[in-house]
N, CA, C and O of each residue as an XYZ file, in Angstrom:
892
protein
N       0.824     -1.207      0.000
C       0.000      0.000      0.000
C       0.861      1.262      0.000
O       0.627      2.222     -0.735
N       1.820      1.204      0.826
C       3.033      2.419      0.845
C       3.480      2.899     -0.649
O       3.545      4.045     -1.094
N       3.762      1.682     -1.264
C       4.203      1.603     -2.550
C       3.278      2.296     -3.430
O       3.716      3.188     -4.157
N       1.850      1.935     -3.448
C       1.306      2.975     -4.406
C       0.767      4.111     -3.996
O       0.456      4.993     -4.797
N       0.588      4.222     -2.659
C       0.638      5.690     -2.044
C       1.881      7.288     -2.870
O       1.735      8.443     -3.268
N       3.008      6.247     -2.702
C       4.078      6.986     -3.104
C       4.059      7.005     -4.463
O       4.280      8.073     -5.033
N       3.770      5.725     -5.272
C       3.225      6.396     -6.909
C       2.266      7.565     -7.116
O       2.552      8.543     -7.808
N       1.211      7.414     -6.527
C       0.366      8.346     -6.334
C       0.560      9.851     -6.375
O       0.017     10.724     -7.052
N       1.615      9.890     -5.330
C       2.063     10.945     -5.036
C       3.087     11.723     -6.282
O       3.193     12.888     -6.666
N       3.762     10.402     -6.673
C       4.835     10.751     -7.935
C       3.825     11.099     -9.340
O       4.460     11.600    -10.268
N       2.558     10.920     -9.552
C       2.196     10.834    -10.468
C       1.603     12.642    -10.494
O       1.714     13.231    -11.569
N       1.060     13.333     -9.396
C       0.983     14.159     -8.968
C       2.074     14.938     -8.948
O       1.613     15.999     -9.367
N       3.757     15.209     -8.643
C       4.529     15.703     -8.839
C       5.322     15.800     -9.908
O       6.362     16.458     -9.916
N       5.015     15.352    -10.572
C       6.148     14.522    -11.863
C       6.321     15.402    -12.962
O       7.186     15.154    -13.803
N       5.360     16.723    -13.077
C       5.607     17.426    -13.927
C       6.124     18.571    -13.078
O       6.798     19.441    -13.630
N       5.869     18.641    -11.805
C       6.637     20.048    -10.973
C       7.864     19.776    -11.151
O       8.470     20.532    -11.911
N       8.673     18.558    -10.483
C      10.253     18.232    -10.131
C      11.114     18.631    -10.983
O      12.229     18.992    -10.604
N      10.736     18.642    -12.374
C      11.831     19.027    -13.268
C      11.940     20.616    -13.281
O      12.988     21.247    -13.149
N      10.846     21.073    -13.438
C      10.929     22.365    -13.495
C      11.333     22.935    -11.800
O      11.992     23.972    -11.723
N      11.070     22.486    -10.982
C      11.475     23.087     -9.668
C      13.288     22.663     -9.752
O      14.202     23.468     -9.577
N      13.408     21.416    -10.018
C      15.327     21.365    -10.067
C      15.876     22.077    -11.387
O      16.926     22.713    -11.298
N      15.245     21.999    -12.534
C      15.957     23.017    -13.130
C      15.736     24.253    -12.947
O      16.248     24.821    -13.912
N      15.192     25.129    -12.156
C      14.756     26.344    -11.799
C      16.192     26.627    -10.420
O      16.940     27.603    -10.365
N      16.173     25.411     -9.468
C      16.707     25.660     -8.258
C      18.599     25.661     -8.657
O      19.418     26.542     -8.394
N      18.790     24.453     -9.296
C      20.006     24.347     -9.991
C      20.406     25.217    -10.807
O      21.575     25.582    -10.686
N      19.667     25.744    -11.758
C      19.951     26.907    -12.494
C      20.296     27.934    -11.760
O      21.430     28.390    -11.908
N      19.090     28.719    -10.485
C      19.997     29.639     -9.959
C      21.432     29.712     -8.793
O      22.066     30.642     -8.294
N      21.488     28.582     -8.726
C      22.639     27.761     -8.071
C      23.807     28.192     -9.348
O      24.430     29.253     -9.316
N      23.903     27.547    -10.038
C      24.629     27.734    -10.961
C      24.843     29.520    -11.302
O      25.984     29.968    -11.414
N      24.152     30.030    -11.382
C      24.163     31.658    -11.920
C      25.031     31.880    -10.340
O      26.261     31.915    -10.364
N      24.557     31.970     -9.502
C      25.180     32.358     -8.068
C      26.462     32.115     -7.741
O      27.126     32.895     -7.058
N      26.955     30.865     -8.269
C      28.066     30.308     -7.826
C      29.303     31.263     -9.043
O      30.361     31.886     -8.961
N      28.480     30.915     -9.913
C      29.616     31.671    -11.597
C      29.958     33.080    -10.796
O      31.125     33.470    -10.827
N      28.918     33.887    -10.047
C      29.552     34.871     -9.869
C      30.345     34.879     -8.747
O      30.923     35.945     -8.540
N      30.519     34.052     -8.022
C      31.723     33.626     -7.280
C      32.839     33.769     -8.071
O      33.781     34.549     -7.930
N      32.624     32.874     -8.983
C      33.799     32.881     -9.903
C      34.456     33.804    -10.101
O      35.659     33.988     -9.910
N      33.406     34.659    -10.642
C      33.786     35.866    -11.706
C      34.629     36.721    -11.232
O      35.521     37.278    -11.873
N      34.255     36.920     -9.546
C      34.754     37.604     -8.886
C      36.330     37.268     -8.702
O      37.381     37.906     -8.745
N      36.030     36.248     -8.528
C      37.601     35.685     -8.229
C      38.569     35.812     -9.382
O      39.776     35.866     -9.146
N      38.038     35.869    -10.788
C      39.098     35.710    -11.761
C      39.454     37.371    -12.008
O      40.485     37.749    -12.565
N      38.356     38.315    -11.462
C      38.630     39.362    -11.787
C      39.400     40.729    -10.977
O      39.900     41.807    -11.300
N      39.055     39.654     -9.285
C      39.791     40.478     -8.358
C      40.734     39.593     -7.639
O      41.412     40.004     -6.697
N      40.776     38.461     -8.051
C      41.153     37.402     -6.820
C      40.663     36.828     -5.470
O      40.068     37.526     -4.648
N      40.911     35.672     -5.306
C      40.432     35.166     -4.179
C      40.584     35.575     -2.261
O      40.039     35.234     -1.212
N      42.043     36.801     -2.876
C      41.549     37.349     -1.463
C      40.934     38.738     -1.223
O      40.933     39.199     -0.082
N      40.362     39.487     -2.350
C      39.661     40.333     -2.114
C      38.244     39.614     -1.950
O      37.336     39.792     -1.139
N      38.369     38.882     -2.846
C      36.535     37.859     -2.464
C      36.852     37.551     -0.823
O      36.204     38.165      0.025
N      37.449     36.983     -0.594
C      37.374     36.495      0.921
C      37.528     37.797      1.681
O      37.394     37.454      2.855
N      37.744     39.153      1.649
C      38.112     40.307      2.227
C      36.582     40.861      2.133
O      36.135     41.399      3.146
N      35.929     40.784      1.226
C      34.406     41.284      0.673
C      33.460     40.550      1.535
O      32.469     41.069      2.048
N      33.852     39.183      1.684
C      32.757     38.053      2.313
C      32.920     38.389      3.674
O      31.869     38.361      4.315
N      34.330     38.816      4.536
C      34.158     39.245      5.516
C      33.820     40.426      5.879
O      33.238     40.506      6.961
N      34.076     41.709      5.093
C      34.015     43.303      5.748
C      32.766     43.777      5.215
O      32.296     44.763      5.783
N      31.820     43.061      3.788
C      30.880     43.364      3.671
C      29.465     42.405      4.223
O      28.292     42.586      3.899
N      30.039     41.327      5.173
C      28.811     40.634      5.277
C      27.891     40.133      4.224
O      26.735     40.529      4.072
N      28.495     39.227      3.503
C      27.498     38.665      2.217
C      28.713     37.364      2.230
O      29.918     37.453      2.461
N      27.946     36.249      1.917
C      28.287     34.769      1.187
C      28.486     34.966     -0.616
O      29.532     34.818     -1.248
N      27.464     35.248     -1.017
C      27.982     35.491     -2.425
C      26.707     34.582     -3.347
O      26.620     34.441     -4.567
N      25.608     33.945     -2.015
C      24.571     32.820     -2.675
C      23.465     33.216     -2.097
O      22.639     32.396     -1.695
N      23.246     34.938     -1.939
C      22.001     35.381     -1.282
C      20.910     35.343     -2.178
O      19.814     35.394     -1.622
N      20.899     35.225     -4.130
C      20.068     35.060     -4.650
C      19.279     33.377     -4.628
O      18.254     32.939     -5.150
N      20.252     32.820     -3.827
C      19.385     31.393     -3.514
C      18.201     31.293     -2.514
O      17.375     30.381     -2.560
N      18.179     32.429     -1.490
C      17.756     32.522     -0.494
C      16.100     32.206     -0.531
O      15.631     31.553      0.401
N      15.349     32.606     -1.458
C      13.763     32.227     -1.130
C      13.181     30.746     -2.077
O      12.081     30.192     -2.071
N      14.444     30.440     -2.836
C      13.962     29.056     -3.683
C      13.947     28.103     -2.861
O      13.500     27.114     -3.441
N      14.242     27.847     -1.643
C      13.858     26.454     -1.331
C      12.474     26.718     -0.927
O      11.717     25.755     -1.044
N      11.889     27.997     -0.402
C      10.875     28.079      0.466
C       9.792     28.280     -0.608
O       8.607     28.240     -0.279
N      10.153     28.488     -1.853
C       8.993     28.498     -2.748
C       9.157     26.956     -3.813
O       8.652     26.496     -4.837
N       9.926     26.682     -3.060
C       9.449     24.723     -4.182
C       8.988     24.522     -2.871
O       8.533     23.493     -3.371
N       8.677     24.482     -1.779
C       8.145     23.833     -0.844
C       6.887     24.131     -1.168
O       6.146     23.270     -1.643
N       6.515     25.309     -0.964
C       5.044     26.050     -1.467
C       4.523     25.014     -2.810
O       3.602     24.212     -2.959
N       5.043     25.245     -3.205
C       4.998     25.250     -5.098
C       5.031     23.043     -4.698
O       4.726     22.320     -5.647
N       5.278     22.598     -3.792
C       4.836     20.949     -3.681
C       3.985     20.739     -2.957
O       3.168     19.853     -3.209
N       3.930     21.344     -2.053
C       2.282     21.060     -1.548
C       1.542     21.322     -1.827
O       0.665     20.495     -1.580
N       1.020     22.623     -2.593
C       0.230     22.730     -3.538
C      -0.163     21.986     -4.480
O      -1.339     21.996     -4.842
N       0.838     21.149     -5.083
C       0.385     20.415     -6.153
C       0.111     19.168     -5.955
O      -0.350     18.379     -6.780
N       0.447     18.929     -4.626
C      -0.156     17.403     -4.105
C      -1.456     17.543     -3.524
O      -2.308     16.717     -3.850
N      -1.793     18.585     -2.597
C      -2.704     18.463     -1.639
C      -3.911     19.584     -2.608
O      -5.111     19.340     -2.490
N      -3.614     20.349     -3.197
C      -5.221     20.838     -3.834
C      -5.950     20.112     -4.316
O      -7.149     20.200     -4.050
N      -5.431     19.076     -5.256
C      -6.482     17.895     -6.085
C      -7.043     17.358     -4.749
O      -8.268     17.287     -4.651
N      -6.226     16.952     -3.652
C      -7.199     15.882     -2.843
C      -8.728     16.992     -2.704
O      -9.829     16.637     -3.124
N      -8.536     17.961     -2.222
C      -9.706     18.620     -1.542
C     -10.331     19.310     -2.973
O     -11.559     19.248     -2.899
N      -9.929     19.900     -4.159
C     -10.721     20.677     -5.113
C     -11.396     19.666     -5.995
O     -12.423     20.076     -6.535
N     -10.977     18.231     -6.298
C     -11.329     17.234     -6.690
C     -12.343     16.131     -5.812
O     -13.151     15.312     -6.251
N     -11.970     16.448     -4.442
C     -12.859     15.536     -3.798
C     -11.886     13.982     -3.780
O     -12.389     12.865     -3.901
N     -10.785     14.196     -3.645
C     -10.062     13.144     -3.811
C      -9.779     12.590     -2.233
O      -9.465     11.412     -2.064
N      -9.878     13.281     -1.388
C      -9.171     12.804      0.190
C     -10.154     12.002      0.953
O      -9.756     11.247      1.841
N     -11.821     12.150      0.573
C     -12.517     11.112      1.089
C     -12.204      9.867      0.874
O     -12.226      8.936      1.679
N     -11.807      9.866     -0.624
C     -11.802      8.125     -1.124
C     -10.174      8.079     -0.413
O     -10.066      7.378      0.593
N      -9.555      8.441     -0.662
C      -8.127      8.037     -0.251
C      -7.957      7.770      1.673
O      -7.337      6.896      2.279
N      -8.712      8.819      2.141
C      -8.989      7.913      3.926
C      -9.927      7.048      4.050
O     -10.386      6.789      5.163
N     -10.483      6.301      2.639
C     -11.128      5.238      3.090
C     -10.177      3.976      2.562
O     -10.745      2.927      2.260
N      -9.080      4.054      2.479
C      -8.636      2.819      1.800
C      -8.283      2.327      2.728
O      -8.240      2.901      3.816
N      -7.852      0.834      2.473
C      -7.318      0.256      3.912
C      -5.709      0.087      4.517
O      -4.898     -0.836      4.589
N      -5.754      1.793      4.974
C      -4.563      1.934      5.361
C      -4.779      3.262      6.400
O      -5.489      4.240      6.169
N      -4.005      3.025      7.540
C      -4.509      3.726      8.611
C      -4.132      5.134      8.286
O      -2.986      5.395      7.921
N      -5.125      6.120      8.415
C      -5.723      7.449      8.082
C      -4.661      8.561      8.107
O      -4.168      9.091      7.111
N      -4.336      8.880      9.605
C      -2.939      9.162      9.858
C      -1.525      8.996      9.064
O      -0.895      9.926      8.561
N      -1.234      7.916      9.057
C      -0.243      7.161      8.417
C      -0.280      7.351      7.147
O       0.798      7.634      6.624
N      -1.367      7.269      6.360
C      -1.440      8.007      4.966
C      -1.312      9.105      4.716
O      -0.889      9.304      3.577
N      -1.554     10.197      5.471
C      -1.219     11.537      5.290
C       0.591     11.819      5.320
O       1.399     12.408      4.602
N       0.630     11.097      6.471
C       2.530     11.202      7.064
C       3.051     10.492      5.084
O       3.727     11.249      4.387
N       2.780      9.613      4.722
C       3.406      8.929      3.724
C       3.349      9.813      2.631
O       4.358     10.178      2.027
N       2.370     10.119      2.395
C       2.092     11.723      1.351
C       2.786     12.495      1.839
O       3.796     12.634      1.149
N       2.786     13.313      3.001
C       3.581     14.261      2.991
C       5.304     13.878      3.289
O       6.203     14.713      3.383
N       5.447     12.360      3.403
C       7.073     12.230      2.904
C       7.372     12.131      1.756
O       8.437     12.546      1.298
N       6.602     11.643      1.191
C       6.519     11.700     -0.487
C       7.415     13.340     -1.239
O       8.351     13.368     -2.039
N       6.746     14.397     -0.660
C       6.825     15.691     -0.825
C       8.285     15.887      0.144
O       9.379     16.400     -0.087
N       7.887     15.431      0.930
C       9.323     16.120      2.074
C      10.635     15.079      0.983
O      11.144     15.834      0.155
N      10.995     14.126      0.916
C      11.749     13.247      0.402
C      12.232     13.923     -0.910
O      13.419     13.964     -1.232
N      11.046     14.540     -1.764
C      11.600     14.901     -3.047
C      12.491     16.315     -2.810
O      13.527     16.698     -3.353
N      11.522     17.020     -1.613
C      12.802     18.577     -1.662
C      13.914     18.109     -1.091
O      15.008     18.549     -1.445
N      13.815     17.284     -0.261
C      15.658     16.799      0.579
C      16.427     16.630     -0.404
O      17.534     17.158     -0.507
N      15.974     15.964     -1.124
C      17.158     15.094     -2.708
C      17.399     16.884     -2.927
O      18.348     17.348     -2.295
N      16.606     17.830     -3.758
C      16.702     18.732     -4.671
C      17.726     19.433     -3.451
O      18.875     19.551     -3.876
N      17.539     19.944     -1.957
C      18.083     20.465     -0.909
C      19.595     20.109     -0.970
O      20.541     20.896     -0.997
N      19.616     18.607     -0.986
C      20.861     18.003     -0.706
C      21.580     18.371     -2.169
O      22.727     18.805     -2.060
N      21.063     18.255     -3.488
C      21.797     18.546     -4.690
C      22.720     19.883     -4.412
O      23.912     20.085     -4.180
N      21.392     20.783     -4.577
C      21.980     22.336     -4.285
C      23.116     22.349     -2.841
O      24.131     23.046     -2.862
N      22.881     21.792     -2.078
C      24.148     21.685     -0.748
C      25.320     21.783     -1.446
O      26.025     22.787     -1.543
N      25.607     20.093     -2.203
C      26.635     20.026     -2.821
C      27.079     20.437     -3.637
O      28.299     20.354     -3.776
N      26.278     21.076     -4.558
C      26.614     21.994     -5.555
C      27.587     23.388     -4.884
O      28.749     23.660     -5.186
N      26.905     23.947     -4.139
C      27.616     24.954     -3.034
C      28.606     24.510     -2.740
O      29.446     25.245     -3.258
N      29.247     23.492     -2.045
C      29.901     22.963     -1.216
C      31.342     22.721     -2.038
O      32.496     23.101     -1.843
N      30.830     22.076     -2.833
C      31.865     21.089     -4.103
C      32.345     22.598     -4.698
O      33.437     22.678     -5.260
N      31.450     23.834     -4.547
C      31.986     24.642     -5.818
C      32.893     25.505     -5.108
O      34.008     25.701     -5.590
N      32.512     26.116     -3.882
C      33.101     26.771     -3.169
C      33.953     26.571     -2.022
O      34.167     27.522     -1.270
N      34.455     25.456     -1.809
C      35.529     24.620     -1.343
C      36.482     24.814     -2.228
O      37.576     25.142     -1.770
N      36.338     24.664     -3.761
C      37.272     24.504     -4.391
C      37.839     26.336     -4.684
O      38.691     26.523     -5.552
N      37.353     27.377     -3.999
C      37.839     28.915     -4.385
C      37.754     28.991     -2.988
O      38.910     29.392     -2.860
N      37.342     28.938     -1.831
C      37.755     29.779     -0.943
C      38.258     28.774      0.291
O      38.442     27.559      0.216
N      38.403     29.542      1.311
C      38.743     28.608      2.663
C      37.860     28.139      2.919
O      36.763     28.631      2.658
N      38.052     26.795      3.642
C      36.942     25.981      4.454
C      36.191     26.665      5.197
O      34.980     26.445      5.222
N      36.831     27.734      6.028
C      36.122     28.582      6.890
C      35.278     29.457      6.407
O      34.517     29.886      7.274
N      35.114     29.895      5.346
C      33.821     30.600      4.566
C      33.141     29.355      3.913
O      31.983     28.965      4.066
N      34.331     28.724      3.004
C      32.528     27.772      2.637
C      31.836     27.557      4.157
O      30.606     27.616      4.143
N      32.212     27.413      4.938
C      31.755     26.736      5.759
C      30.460     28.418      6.522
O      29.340     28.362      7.030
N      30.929     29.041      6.371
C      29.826     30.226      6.790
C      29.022     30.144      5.587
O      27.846     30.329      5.898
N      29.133     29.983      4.584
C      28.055     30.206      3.367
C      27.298     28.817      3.830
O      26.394     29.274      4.531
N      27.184     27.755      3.840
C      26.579     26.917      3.908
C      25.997     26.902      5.116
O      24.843     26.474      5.116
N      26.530     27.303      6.343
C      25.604     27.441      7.860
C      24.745     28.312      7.599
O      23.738     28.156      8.289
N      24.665     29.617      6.539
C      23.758     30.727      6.298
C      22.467     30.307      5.394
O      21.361     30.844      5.450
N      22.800     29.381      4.671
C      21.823     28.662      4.153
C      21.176     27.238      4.431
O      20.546     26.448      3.727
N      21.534     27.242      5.555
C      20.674     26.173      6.236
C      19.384     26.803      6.804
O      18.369     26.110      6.858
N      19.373     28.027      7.212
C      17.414     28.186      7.733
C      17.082     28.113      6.370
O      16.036     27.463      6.345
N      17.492     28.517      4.860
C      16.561     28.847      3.885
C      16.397     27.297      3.343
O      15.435     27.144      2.590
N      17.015     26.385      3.552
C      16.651     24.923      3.208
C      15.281     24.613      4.647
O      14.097     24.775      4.352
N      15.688     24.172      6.132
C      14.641     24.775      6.917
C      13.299     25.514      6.568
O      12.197     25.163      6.989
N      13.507     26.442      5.850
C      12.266     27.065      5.458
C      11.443     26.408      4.455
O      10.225     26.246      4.540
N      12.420     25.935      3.217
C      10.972     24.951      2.395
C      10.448     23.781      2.723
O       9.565     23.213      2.081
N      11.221     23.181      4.215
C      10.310     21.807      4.098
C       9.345     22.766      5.632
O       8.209     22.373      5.895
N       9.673     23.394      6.078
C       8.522     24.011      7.115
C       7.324     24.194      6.247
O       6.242     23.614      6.334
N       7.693     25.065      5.428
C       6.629     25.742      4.659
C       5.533     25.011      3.383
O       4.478     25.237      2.791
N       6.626     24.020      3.477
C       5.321     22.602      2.886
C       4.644     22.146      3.586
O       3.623     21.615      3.151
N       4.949     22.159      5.110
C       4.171     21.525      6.014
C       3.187     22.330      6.158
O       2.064     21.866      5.962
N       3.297     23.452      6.458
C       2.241     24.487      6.319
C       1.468     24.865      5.685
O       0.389     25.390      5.963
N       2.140     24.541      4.349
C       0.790     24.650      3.051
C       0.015     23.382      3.015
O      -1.165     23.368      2.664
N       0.561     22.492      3.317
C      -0.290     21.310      3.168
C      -1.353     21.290      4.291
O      -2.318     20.536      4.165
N      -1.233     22.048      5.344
C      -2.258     22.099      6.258
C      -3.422     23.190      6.285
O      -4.413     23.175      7.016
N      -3.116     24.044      5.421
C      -3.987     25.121      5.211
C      -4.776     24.140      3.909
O      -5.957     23.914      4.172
N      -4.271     23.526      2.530
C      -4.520     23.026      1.600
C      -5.642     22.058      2.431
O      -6.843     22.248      2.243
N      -5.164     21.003      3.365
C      -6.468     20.252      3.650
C      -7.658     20.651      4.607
O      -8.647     19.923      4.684
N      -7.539     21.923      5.402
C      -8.266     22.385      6.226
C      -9.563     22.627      5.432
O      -9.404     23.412      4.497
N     -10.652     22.201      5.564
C     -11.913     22.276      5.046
C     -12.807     22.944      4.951
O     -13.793     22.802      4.228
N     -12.503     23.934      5.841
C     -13.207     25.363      6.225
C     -12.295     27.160      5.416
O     -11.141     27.509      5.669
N     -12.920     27.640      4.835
C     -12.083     28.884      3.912
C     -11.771     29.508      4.950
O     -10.664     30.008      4.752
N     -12.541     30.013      7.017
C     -12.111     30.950      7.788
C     -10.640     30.319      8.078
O      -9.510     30.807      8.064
N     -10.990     29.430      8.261
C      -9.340     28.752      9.342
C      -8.471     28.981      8.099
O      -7.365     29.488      8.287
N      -8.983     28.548      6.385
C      -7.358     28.657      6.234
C      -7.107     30.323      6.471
O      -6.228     30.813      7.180
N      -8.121     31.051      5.682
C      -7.327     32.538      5.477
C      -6.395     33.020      7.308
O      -5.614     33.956      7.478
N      -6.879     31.974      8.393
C      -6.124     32.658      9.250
C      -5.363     31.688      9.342
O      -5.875     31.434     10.433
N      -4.496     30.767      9.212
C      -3.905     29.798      9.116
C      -2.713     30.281      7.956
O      -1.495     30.107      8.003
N      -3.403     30.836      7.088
C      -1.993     31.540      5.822
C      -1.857     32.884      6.617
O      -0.722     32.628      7.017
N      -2.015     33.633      6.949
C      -1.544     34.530      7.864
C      -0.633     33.867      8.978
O       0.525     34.279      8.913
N      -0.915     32.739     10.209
C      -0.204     32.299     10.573
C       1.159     31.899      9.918
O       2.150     32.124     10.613
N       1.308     31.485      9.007
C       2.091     30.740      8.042
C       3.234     31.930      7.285
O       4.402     31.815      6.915
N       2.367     32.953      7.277
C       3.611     34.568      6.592
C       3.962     35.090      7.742
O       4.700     36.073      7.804
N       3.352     34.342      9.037
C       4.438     35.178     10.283
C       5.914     34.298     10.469
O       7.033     34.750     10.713
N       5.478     32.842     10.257
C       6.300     31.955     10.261
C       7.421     32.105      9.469
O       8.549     32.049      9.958
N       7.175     32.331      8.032
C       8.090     32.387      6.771
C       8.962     33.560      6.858
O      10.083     33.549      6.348
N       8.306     34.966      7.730
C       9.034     35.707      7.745
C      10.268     35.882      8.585
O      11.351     36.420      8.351
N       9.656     35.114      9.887
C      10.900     34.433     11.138
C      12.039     34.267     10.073
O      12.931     35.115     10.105
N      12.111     33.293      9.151
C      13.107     32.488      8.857
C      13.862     33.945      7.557
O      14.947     33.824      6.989
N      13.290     34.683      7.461
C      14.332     35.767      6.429
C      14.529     37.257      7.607
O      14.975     38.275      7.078
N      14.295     37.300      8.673
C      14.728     38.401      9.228
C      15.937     39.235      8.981
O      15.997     40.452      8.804
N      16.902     38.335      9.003
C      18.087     39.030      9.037
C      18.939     38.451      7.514
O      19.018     37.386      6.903
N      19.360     39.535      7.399
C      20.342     38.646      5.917
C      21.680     38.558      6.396
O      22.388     38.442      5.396
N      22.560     38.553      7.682
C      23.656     38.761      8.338
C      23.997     37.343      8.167
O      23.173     36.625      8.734
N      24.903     36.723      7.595
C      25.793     35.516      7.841
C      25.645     34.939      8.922
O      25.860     35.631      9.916
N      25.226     33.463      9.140
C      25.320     32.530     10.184
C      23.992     33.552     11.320
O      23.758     33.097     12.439
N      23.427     34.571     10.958
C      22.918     35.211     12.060
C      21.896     34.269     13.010
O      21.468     34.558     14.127
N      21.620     32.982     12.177
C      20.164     31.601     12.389
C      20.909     30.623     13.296
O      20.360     29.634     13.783
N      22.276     30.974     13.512
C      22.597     29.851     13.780
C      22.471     29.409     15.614
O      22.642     28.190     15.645
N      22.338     29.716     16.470
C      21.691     30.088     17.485
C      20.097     29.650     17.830
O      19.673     29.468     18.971
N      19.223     29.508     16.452
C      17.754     29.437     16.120
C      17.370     28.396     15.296
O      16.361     28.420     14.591
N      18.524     27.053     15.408
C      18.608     26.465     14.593
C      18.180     24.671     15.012
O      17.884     23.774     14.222
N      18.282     24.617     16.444
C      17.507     23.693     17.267
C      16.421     23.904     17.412
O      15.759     22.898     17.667
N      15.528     25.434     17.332
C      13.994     25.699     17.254
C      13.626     25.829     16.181
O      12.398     25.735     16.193
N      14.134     26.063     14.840
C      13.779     25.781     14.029
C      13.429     24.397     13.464
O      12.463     24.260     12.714
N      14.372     23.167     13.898
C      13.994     22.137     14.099
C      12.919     21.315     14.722
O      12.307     20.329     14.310
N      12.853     22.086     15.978
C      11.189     21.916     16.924
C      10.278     22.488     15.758
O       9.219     22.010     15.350
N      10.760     23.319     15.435
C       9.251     24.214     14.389
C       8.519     23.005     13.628
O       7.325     22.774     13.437
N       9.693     22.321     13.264
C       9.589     21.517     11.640
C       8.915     20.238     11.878
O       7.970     19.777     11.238
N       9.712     19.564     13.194
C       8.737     18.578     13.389
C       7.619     19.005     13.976
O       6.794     18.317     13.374
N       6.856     19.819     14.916
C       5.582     19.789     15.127
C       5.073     20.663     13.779
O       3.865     20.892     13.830
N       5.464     20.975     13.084
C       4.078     21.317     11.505
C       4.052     19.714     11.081
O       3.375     19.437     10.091
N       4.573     18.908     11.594
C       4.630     17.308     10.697
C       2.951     16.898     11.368
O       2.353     15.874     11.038
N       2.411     17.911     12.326
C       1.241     17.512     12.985
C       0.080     18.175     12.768
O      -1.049     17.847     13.136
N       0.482     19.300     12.037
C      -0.869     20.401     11.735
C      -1.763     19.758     10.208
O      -2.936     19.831      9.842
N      -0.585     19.167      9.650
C      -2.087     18.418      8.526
C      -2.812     17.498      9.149
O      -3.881     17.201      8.616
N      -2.455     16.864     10.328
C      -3.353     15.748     10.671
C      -4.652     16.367     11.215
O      -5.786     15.946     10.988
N      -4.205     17.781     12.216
C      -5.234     17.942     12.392
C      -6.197     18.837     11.643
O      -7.028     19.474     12.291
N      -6.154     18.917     10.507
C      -6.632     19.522      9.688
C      -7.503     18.213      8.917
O      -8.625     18.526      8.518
N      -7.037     16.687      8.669
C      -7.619     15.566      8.553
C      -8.917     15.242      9.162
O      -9.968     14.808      8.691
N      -8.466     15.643     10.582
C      -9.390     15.424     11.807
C     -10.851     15.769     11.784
O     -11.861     15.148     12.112
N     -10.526     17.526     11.056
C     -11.454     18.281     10.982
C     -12.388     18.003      9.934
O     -13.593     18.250      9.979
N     -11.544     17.288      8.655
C     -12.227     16.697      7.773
C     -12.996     15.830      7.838
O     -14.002     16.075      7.173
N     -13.009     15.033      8.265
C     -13.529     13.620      8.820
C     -14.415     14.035      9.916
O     -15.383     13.314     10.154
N     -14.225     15.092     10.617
C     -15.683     15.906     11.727
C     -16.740     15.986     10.750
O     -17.917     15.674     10.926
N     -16.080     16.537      9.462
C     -17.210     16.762      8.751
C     -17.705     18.907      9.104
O     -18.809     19.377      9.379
N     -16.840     19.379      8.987
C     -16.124     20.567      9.107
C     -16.006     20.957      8.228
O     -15.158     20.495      7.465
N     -16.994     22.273      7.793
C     -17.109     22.924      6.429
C     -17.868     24.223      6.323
O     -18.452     24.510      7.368
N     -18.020     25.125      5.287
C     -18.072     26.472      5.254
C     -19.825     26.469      5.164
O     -20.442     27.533      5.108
C-alpha cells in the first residue's frame, strides 16, 4: 500500500520536479559563476576580504527558492485531494488514516531533501574549491534556515490546503507569513545559527498540523 501511495504521489509531482530542479540548480549555478567571476577578476583574497568586511556569502540570490518549491509541492499534491474531492476516497482505503497523510507528505518532504541536498553540494563542491573551508563553511551554515524554510513551509501549506473550512485557512496563511518571515529576518551571515535547534522543533511539530486539519475533515467541518 506504501508503494502505491508513493506512486500516487509521484504521479501528482512529476511534472513540478523538473521544473522546480531546473529552476533551483539553475539559480545555483548563476550564483556560484559569480563567485567565480569575482575571483578571476579580483582574486580570491579580495573575495574572501568582501565576504568578511561586507557581510554577504555570495549565494544570497538562492535565499527564497527552497521556500517556494516547498510552497509550489504542496500545492500540487494536496489541492487535487480537496478541489477534486479526492481525500474522502483516499482515507477510506485500507490503510490507517494518519499514516497516509505522514506517507504523502514524505513523499513531498523526500523529493525537496534530494533537490536540498543537490543544491548543498553543488555549493559545497563549488566553493571549497575557491575559498577557505572557513567561509565555505559560513556560506553553507547561512543557508541552512533557507533549506529549513521549504520543508517548514510545505508543512504548512499542506495544512492550510487540507483544512476544510475557507475561515481557518485565510487565518492559518496569515499564521504561516508570520512563520516564513521568522526564517528571512536578518540577511547577516550565520545570524540563524543560534535558532537552529527551534527551528527544528518548528519543523517537526508542523509534521502535525495536517493531521489535524484531517481530523477536521472527517468531523465533517465545512463552510
Amino acid at each position: 500500500m506504501i508503494k502505491a501511495i508513493l506512486y500516487k504521489e509521484w504521479i501528482k509531482m512529476r511534472a513540478l520536479l523538473p521544473v522546480a530542479a531546473v529552476a533551483v540548480l539553475g539559480f545555483t549555478v548563476y550564483a556560484l559563476l559569480r563567485v567565480e567571476r569575482a575571483v578571476d577578476f579580483r582574486g580570491a583574497a579580495h573575495v574572501w576580504q568582501i565576504m568578511i568586511d561586507k557581510e554577504t556569502v555570495f549565494i544570497e540570490p538562492l535565499r527564497l527558492l527552497p521556500a517556494l518549491a516547498g510552497i509550489a509541492a504542496a500545492l500540487v499534491q494536496f489541492i487535487p485531494e480537496m478541489s477534486q474531492r479526492r481525500l474522502k476516497l483516499t482515507l477510506h482505503l485500507p490503510f490507517p488514516q494518519r499514516g497516509m497523510i505522514l506517507v504523502m507528505a514524505a513523499a513531498g518532504l523526500g523529493a525537496l531533501a534530494v533537490l536540498f541536498a543537490a543544491q548543498a553540494a553543488m555549493v559545497w563542491g563549488y566553493m571549497h574549491r575557491l575559498l577557505a573551508p572557513e567561509l565555505t563553511a559560513r556560506a553553507m551554515m547561512t543557508a541552512v534556515p533557507w533549506w529549513a524554510a521549504g520543508l517548514t513551509l510545505y508543512m504548512l501549506t499542506a495544512w492550510i490546503c487540507l483544512e476544510p473550512t475557507w475561515r481557518r485557512r485565510v487565518l492559518y496563511l496569515l499564521m504561516t507569513a508570520g512563520v516564513a518571515r521568522m526564517f528571512f529576518l536578518s540577511d547577516v551571515p550565520r545570524a540563524y545559527d543560534g535558532m537552529l535547534p527551534w527551528m527544528a522543533a518548528l519543523w517537526l511539530f508542523s509534521l502535525l498540523l495536517p493531521l489535524l486539519s484531517v481530523d477536521r475533515f472527517k468531523q465533517g467541518c465545512q463552510d
